[in-house]
C-alpha positions as a printed Julia matrix, in Angstrom:
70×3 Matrix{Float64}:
  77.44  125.01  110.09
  76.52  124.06  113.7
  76.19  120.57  112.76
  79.6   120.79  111.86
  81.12  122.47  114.89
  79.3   119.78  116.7
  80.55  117.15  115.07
  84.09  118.55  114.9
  83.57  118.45  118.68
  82.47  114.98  119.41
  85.62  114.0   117.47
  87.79  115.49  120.18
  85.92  114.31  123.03
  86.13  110.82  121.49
  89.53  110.73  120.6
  91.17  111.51  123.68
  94.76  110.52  123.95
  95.17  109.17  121.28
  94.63  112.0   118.7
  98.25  112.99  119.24
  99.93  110.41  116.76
  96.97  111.66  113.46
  96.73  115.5   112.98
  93.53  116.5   114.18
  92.64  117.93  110.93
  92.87  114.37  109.35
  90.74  112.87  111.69
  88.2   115.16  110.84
  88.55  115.16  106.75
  88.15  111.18  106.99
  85.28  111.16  109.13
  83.54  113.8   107.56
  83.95  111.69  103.81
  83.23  108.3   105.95
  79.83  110.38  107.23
  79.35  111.51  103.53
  79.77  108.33  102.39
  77.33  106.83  104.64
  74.85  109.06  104.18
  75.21  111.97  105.99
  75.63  113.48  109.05
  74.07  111.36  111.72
  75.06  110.95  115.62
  75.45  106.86  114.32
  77.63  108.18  111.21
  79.62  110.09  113.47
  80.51  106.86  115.88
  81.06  104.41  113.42
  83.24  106.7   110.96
  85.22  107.9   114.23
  85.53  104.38  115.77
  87.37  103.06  112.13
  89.93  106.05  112.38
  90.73  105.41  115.64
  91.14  101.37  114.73
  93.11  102.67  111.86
  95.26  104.71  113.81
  95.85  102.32  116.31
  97.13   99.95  113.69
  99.5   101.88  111.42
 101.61  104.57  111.97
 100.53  108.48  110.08
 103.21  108.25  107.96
 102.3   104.76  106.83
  98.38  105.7   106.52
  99.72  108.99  104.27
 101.66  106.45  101.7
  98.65  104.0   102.1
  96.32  106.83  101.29
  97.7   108.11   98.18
């Protein structure tokens, strides 16, 4: 449960700015599957999962990741 405070943590340090245009709670549910994904929770999971969401969110709007995503 720490582990996930944490990493919920390091995803708004690491965000910055730029969180406003994804809901936070987004963010977090797609790095937390790209961690699971990858193995697990690791501070190198963490990084790499939150560096593609930020790519991805600097590429395409929400709305456009939501139709995208379903």
């Amino acid at each position: 449960m720490v582990l996930r405070f944490f990493v919920l943590f390091l995803l708004l340090v690491l965000c910055g700015p730029a969180a406003s245009s994804y809901p936070t709670l987004e963010r977090v549910d797609y790095v937390l599957t790209c961690m699971k994904k990858k193995g697990g929770q690791t501070v190198e999971n963490l990084y790499a999962c939150s560096c593609e969401i930020d790519f991805v969110a600097g590429n395409i709007s929400f709305d456009d990741y939501t139709i995208a995503r379903t």
